[in-house]
C-alpha positions in Angstrom: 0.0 0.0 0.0 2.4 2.5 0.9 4.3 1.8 -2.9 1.1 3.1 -4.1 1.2 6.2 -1.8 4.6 6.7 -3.2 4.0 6.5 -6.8 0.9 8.4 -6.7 3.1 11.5 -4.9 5.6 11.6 -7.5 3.1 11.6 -10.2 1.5 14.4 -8.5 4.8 16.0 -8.2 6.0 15.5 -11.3 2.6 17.0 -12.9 3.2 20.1 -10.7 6.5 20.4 -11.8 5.3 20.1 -15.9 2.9 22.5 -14.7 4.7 25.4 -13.6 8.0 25.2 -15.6 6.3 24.4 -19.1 3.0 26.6 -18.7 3.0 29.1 -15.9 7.0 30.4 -15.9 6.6 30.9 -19.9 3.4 32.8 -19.7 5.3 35.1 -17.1 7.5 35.5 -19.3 5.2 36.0 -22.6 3.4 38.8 -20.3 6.3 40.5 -19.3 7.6 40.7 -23.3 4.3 42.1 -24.6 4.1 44.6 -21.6 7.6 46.1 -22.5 6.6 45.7 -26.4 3.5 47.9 -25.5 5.4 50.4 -23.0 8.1 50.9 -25.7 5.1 51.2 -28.7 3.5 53.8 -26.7 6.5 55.5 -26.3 7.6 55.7 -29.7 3.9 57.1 -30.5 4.1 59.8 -27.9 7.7 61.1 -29.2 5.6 60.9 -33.0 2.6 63.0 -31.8 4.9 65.3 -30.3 7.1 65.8 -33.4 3.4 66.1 -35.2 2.5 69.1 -33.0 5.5 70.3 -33.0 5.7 70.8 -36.9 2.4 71.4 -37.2 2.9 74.7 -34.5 6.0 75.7 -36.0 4.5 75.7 -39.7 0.8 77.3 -38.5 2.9 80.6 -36.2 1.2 83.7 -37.8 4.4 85.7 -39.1 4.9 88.8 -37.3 5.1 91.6 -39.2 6.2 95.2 -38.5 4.4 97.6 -39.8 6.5 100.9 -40.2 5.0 104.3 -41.3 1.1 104.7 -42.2 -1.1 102.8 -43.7 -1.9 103.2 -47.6 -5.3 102.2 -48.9 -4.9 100.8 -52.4 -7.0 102.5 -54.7 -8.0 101.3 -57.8 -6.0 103.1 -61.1 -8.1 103.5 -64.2 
């Protein structure tokens, strides 16, 4: 009886052990990989929107322009 105790342990062991290093460790690790892909994704999109607005503000700035003397209405020659 107790050679059945036995056997039955290690099988029980052995299918704990299966379980954790060939399905729980690897889809720690699969996790942590797709959580750094996304961080460094998002990063990269933040630095692209920024560059965006950047352009975008630095093409859009009104011009300043000095205005020296007066003002001369156009007026139409016939």
């Amino acid at each position: 009886m107790n050679i059945f105790r036995l056997a039955a342990e290690l099988f029980i062991i052995y299918i704990l052990y299966k379980l954790i290093f060939e399905f729980i460790i690897p889809i720690y690790h699969s996790t942590q990989k797709i959580k750094k892909q996304f961080g460094e994704m998002e990063t990269k999109i933040q630095k692209d929107i920024n560059a965006a607005n950047a352009r975008h503000s630095a093409v859009h700035k009104e011009p300043k322009v000095k205005r020296e003397g007066d003002y001369i209405d156009f007026e139409e020659v016939k």
